[in-house]
Chimera marker file (.cmm) of the C-alpha trace (Angstrom):
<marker_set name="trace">
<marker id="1" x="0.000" y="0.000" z="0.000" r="1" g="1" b="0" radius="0.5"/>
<marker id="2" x="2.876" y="2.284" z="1.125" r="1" g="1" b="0" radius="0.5"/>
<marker id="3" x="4.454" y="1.747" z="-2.570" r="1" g="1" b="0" radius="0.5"/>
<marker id="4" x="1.441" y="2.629" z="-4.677" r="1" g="1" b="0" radius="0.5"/>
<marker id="5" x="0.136" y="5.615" z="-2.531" r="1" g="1" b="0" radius="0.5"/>
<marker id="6" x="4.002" y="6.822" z="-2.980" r="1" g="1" b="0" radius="0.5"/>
<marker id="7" x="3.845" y="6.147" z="-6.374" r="1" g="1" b="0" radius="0.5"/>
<marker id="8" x="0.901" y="7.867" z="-6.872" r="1" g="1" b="0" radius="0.5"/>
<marker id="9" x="1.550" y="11.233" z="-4.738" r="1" g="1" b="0" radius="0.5"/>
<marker id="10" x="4.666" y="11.358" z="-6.797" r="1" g="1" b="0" radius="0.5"/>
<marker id="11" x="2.853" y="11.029" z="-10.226" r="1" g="1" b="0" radius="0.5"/>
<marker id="12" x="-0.211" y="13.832" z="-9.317" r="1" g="1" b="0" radius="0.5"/>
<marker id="13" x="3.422" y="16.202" z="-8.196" r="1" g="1" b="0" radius="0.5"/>
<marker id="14" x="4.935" y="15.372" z="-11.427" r="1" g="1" b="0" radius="0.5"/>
<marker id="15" x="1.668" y="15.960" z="-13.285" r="1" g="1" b="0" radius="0.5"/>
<marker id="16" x="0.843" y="19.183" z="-11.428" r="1" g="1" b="0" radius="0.5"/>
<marker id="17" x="4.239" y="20.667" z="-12.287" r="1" g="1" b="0" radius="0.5"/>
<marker id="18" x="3.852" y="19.610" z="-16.062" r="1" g="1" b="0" radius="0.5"/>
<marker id="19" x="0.192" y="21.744" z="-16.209" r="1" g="1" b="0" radius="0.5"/>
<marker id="20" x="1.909" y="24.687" z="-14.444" r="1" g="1" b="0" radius="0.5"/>
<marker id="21" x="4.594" y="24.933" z="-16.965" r="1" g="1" b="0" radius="0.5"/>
<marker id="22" x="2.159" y="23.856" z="-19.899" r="1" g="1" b="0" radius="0.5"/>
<marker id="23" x="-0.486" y="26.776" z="-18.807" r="1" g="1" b="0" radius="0.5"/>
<marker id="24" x="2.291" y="29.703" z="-18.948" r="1" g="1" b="0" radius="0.5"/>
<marker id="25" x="2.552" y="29.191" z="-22.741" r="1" g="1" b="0" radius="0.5"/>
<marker id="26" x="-1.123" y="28.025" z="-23.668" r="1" g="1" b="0" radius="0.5"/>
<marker id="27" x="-2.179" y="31.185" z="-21.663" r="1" g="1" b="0" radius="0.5"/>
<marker id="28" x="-0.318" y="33.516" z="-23.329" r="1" g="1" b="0" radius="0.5"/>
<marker id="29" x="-0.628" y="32.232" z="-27.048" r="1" g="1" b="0" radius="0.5"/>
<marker id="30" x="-4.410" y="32.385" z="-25.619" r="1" g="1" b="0" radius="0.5"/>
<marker id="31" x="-5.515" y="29.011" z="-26.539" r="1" g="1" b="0" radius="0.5"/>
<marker id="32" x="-6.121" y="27.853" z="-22.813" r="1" g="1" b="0" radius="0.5"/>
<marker id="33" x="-9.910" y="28.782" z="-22.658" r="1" g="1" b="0" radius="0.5"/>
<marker id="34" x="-12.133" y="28.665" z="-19.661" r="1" g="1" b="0" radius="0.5"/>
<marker id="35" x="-13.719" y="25.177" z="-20.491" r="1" g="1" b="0" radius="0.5"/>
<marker id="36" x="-10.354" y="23.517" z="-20.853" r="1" g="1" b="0" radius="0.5"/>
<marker id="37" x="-9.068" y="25.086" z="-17.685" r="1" g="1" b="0" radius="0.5"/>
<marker id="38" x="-12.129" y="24.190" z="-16.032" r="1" g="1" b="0" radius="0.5"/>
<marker id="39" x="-11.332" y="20.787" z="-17.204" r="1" g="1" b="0" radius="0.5"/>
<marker id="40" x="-7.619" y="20.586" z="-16.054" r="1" g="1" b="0" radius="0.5"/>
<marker id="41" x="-8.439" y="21.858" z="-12.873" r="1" g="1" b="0" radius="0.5"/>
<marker id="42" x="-11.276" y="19.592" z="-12.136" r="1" g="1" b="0" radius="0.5"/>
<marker id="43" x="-9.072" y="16.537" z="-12.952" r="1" g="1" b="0" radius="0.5"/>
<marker id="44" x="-6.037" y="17.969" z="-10.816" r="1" g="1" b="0" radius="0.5"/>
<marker id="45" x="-8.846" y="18.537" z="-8.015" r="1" g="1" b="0" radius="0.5"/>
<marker id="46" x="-10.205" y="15.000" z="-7.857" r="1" g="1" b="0" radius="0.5"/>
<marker id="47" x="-6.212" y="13.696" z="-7.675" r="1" g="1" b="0" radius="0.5"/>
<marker id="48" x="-5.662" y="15.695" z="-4.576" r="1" g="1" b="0" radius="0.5"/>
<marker id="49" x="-8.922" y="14.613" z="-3.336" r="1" g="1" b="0" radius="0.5"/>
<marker id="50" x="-8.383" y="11.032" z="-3.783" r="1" g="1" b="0" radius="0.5"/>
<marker id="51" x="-4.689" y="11.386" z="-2.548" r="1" g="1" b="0" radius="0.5"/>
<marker id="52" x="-6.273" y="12.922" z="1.048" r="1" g="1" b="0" radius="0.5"/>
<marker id="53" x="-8.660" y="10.036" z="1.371" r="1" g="1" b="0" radius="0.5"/>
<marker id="54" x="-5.572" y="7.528" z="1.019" r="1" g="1" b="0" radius="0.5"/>
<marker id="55" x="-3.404" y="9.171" z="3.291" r="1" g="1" b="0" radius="0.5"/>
<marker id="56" x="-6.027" y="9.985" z="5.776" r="1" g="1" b="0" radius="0.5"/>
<marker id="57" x="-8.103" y="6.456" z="5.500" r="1" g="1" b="0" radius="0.5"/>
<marker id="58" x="-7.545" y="3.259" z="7.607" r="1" g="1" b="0" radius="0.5"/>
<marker id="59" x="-4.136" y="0.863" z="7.049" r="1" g="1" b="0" radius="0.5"/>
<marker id="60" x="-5.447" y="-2.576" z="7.465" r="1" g="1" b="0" radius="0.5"/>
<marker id="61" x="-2.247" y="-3.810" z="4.712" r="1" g="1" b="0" radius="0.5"/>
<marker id="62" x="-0.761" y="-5.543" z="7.856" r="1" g="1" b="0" radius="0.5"/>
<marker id="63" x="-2.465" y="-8.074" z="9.762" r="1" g="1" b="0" radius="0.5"/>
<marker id="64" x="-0.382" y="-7.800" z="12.589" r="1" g="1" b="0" radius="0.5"/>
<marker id="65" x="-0.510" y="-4.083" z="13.580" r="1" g="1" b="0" radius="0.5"/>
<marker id="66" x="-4.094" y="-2.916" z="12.052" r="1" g="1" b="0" radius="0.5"/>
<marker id="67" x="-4.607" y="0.384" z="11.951" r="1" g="1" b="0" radius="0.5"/>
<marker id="68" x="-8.582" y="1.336" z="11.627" r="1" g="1" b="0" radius="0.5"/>
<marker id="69" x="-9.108" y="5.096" z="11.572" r="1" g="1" b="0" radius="0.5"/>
<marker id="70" x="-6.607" y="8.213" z="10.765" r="1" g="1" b="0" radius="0.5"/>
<marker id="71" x="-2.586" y="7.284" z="10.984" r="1" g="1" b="0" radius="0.5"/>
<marker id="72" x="-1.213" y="8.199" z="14.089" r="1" g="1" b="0" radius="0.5"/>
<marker id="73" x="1.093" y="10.588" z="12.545" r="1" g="1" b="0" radius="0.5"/>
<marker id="74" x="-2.016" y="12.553" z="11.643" r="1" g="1" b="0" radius="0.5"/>
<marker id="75" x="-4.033" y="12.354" z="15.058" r="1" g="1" b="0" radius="0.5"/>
<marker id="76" x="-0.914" y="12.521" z="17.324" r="1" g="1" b="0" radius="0.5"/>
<marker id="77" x="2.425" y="14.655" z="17.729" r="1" g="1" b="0" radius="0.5"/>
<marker id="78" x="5.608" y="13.766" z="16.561" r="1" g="1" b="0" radius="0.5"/>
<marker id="79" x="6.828" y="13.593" z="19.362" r="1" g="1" b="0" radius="0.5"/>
<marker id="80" x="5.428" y="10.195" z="20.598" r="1" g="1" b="0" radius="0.5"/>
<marker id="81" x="7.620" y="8.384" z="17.720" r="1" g="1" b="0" radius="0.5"/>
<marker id="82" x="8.958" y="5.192" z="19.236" r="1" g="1" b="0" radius="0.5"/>
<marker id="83" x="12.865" y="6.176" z="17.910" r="1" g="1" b="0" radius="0.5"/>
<marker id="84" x="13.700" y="9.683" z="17.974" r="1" g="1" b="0" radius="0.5"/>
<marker id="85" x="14.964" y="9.421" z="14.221" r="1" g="1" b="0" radius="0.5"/>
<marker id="86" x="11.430" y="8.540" z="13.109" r="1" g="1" b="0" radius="0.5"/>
<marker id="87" x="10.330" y="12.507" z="13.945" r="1" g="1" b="0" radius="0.5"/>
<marker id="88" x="11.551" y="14.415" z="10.721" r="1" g="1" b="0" radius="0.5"/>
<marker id="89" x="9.962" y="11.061" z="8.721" r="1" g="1" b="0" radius="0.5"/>
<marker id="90" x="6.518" y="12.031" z="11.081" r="1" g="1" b="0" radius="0.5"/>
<marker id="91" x="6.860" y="15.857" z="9.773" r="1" g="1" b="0" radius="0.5"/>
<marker id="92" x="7.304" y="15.059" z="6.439" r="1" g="1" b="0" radius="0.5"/>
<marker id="93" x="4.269" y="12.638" z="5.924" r="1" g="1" b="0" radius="0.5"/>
<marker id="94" x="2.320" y="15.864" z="8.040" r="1" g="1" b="0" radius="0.5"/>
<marker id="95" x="3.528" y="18.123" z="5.872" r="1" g="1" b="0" radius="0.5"/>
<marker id="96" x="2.747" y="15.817" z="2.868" r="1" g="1" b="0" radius="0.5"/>
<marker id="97" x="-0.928" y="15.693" z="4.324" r="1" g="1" b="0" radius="0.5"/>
<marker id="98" x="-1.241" y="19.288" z="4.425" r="1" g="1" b="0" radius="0.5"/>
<marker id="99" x="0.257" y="20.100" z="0.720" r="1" g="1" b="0" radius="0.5"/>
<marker id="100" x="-2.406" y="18.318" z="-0.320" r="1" g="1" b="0" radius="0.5"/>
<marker id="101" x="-5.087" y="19.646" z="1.289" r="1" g="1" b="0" radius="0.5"/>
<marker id="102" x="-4.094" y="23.063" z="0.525" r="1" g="1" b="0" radius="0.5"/>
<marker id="103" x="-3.913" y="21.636" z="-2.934" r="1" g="1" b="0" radius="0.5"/>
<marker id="104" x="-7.086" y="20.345" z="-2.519" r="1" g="1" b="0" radius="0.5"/>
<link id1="1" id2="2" r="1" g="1" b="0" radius="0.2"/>
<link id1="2" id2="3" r="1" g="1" b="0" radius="0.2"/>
<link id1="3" id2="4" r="1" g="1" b="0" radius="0.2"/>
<link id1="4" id2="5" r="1" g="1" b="0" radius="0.2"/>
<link id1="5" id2="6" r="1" g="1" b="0" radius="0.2"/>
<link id1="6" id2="7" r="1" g="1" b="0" radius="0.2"/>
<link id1="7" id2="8" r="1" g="1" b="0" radius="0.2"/>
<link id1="8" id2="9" r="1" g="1" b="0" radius="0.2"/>
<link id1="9" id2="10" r="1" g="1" b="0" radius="0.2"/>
<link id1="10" id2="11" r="1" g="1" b="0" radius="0.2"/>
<link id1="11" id2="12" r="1" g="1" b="0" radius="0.2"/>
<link id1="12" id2="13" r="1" g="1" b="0" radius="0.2"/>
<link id1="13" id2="14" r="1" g="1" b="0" radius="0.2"/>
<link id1="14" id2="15" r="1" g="1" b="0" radius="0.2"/>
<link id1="15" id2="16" r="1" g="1" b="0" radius="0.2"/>
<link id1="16" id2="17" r="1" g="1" b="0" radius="0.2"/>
<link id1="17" id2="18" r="1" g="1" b="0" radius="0.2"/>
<link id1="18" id2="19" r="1" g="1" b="0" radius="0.2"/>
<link id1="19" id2="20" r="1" g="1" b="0" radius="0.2"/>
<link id1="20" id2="21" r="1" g="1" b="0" radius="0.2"/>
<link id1="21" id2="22" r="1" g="1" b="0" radius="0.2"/>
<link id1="22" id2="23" r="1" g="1" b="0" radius="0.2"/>
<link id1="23" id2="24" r="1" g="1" b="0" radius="0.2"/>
<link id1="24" id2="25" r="1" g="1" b="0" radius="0.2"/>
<link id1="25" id2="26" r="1" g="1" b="0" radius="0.2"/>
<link id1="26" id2="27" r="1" g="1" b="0" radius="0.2"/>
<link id1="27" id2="28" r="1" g="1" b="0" radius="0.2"/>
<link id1="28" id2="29" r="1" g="1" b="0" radius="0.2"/>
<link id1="29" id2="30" r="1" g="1" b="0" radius="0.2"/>
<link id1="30" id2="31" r="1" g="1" b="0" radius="0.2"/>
<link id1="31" id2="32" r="1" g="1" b="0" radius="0.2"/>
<link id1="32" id2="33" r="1" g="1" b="0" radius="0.2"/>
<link id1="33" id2="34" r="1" g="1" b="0" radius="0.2"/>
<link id1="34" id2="35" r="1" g="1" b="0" radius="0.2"/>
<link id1="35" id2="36" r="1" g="1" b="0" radius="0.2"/>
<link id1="36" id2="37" r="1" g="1" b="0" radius="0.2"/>
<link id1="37" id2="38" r="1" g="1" b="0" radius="0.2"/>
<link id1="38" id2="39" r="1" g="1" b="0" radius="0.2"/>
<link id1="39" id2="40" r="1" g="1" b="0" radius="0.2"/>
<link id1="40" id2="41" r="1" g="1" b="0" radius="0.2"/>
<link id1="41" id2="42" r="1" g="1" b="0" radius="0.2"/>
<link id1="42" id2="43" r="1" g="1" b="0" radius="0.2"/>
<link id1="43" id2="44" r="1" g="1" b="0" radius="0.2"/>
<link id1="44" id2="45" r="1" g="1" b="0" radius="0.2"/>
<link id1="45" id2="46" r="1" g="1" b="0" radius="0.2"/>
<link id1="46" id2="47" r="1" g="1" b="0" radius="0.2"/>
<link id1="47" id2="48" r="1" g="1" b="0" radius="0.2"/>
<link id1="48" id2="49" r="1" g="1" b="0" radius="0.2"/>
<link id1="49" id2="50" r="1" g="1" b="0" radius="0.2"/>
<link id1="50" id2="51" r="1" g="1" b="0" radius="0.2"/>
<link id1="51" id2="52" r="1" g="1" b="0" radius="0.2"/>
<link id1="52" id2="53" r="1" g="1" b="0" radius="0.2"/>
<link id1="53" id2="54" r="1" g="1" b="0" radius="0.2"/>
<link id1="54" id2="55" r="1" g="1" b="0" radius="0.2"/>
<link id1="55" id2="56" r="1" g="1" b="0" radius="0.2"/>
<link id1="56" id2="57" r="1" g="1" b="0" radius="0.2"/>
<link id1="57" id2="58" r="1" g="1" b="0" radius="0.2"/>
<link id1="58" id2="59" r="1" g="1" b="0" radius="0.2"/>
<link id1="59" id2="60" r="1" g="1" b="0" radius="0.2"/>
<link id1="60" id2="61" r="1" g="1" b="0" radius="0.2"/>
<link id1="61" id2="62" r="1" g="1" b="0" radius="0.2"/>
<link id1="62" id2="63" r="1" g="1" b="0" radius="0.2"/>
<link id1="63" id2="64" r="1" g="1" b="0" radius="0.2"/>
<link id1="64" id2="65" r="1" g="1" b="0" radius="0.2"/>
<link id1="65" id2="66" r="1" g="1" b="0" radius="0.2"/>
<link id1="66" id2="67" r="1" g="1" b="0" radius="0.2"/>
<link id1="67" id2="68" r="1" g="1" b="0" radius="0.2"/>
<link id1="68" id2="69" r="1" g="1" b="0" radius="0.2"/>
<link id1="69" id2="70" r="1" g="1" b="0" radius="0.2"/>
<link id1="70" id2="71" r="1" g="1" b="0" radius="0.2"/>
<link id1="71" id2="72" r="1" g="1" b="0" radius="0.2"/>
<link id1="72" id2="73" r="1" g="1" b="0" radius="0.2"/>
<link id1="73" id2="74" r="1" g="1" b="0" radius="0.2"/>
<link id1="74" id2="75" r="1" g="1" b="0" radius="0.2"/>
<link id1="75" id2="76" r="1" g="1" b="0" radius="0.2"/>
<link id1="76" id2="77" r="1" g="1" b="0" radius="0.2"/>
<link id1="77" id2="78" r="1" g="1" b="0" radius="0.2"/>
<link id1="78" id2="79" r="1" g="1" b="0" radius="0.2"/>
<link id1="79" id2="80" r="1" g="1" b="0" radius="0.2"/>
<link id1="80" id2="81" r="1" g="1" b="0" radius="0.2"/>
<link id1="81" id2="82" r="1" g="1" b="0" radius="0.2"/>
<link id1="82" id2="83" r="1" g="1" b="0" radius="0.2"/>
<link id1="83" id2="84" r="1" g="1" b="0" radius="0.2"/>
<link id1="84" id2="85" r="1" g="1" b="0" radius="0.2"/>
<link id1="85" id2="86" r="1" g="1" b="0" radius="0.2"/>
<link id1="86" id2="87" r="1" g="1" b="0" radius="0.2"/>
<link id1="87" id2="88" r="1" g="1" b="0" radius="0.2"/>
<link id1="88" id2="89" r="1" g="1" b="0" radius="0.2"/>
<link id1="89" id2="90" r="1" g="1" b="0" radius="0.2"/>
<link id1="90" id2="91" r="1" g="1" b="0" radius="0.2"/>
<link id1="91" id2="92" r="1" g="1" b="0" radius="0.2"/>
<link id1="92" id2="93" r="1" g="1" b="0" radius="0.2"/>
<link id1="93" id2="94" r="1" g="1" b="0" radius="0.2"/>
<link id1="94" id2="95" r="1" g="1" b="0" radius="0.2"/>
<link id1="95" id2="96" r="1" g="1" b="0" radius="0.2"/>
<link id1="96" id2="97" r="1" g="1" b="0" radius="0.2"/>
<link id1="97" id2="98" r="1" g="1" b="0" radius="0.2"/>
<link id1="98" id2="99" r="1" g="1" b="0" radius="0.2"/>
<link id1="99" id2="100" r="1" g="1" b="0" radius="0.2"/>
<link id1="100" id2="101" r="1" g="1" b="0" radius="0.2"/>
<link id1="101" id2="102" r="1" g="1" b="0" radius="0.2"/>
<link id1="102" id2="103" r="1" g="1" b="0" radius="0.2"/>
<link id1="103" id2="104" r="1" g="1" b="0" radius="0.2"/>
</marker_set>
């Protein structure tokens, strides 16, 4: 699970940063009209939304430590990692969480 949501942040980042770029030009030439932007951005919206409900849904991949609900690193501070070198990992999956919501 941990592989494909990765995989799949990455991809709506890499796509994001490909419409930015492409809407500079198509602006400017004008040829990027409301519809299409309504479009793009409508598509780019239902990514993010999809990548919030997978990071902030239930982990029940392992058998052994199920997680129903929220991720602890969500509900919790980072302080309450188990190692101490486990705390910048917590802030970047929070910070993760709230680029996309802001994206959102």
């Amino acid at each position: 699970m941990f592989n494909s949501l990765t995989s799949y942040n990455l991809v709506i980042g890499v796509l994001s940063l490909f419409f930015l770029l492409a809407k500079a030009p198509m602006h400017l030439m004008r040829v990027f009209y409301p519809p299409l932007s309504v479009a793009v951005h409508a598509v780019l919206t239902a990514l993010y939304i999809v990548s919030v409900r997978f990071q902030a849904g239930s982990d029940m991949s392992d058998p052994a430590h199920p997680q129903p609900g929220p991720p602890w690193y969500i509900t919790k501070n980072c302080n309450v990692a188990a190692h101490k070198e486990n705390i910048g990992y917590c802030q970047q999956a929070k910070s993760l969480f709230a680029v996309d919501i802001i994206m959102m």
